[in-house]
Structures are given as structure tokens and as C-alpha cells.
C-alpha positions as CSV (number, residue, x, y, z in Angstrom):
1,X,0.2,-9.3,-17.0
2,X,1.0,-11.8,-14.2
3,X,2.9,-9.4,-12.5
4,X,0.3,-7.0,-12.3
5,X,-2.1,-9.6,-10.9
6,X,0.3,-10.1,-8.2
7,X,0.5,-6.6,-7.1
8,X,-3.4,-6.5,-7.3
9,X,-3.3,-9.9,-4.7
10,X,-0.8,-8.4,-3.2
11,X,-3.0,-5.3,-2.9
12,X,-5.7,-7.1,-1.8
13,X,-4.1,-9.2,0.9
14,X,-2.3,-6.4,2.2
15,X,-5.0,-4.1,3.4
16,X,-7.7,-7.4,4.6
17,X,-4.6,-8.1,6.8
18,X,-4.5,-4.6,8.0
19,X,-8.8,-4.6,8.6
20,X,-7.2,-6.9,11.7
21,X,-6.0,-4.2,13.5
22,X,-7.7,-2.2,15.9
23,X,-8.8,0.9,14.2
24,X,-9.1,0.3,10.5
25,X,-11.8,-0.6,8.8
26,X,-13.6,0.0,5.1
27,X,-16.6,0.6,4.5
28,X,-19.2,-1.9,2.2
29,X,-16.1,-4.2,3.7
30,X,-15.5,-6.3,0.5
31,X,-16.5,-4.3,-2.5
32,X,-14.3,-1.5,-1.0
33,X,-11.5,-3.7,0.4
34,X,-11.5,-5.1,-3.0
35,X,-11.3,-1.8,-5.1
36,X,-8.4,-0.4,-2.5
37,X,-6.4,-3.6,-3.1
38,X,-6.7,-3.2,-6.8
39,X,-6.0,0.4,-7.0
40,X,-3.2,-0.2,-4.8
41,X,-1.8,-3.0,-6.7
42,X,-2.3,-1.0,-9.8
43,X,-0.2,2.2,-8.4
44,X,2.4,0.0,-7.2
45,X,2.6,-1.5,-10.6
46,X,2.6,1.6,-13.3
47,X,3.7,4.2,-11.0
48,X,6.1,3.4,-8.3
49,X,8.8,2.8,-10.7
50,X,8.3,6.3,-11.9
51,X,8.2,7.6,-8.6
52,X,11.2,5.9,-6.9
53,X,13.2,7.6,-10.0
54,X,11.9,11.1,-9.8
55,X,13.0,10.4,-5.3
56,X,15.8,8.7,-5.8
57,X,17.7,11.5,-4.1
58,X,15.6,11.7,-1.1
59,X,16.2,7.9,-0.9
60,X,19.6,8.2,-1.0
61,X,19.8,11.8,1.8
62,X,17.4,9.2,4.1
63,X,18.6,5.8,3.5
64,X,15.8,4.7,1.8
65,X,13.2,5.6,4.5
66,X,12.1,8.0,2.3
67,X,10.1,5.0,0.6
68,X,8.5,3.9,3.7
69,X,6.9,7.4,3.6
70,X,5.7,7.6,0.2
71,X,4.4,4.1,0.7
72,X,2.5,5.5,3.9
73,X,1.2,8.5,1.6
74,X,-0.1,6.4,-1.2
75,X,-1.8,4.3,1.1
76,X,-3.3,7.4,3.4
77,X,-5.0,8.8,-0.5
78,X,-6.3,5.3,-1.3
79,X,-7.6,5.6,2.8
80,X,-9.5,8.6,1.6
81,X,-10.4,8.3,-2.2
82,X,-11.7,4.6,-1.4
83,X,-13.8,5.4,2.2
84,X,-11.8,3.2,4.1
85,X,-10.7,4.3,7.8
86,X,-7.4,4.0,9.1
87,X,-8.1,6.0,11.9
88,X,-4.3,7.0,13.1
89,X,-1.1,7.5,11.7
90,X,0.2,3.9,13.9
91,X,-2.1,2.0,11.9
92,X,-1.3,3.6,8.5
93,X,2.8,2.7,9.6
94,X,1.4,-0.8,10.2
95,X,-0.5,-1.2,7.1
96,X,2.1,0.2,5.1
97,X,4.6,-2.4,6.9
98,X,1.9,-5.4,6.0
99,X,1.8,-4.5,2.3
100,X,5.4,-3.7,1.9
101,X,6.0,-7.3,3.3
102,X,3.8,-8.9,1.7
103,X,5.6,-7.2,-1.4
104,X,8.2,-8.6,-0.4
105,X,7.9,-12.2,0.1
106,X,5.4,-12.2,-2.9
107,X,6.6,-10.3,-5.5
108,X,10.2,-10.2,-4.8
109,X,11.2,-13.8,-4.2
């Protein structure tokens, strides 16, 4: 349970950090930034283990980048389920960047 919260903070912190940059934005700003964080924390929690199993072998043919842009997809559907804007495919590299070190120096210490 306490490892799920800190994919939710995680989450959370993630994408306010990325609101910073030029070009991404959510709309109703909290109560949106706040659902995107938890539904990213929550994917990152139940099914990114499953899904770094079933691409293990695209990891492996790309060196692992192959994460990066599954990371960058997950993020562009919670973009568009969730009404947020990242309005070009920079910013949704540099988001993905923000949350995956976040992950790391949170999560992974």
C-alpha cells in the first residue's frame, strides 16, 4: 500500500512539474492534475510490471529505449483520457523524462 502511494505522489509530482513547461497545461488545473497523477501512479503500479514482461524483447532489440516509449505512450492516453494538453511530442519526451526521474530517485532509492 505504501508503495502504491508513492507512485500516486510520484504521479502527481511528475506531471505539476511538467505544467512548467511551455506548452502543457490541464484543464480545471488541480482536480485534473490530480486525477492524471493518480491514474498514472496507479498504471505504473498494477500494470507496468505486466507490460515490461510481455516487451521484454523489444527492450532487449533497443536497449531498453523501448521503455522510454511506452512511458511516452502511457503518458500521451492519460494526455487525452484526462483533458490535459501536452501540445507536442518535445514536451511529452520531457514529461516522460520528469516522471521517470522522479521514479527514480523516489521510488527506486
Amino acid at each position: 500500500m505504501r508503495r502504491l502511494m508513492f507512485h500516486i505522489l510520484v504521479g502527481i509530482l511528475g506531471i505539476w512539474l511538467a505544467t512548467g513547461l511551455p506548452k502543457v497545461s490541464f484543464e480545471g488545473e488541480i482536480a485534473s492534475l490530480a486525477l492524471a497523477g493518480f491514474v498514472l501512479g496507479v498504471i505504473n503500479f498494477f500494470f507496468k510490471p505486466i507490460l515490461d514482461i510481455l516487451t521484454f524483447p523489444l527492450k532487449i532489440l533497443t536497449f531498453g529505449l523501448f521503455t522510454l516509449l511506452m512511458n511516452m505512450g502511457i503518458i500521451w492516453i492519460i494526455d487525452i483520457l484526462i483533458l490535459g494538453n501536452i501540445f507536442t511530442l518535445w514536451n511529452l519526451f520531457l514529461t516522460t523524462i520528469i516522471v521517470w526521474i522522479l521514479n527514480i530517485i523516489i521510488i527506486k532509492k
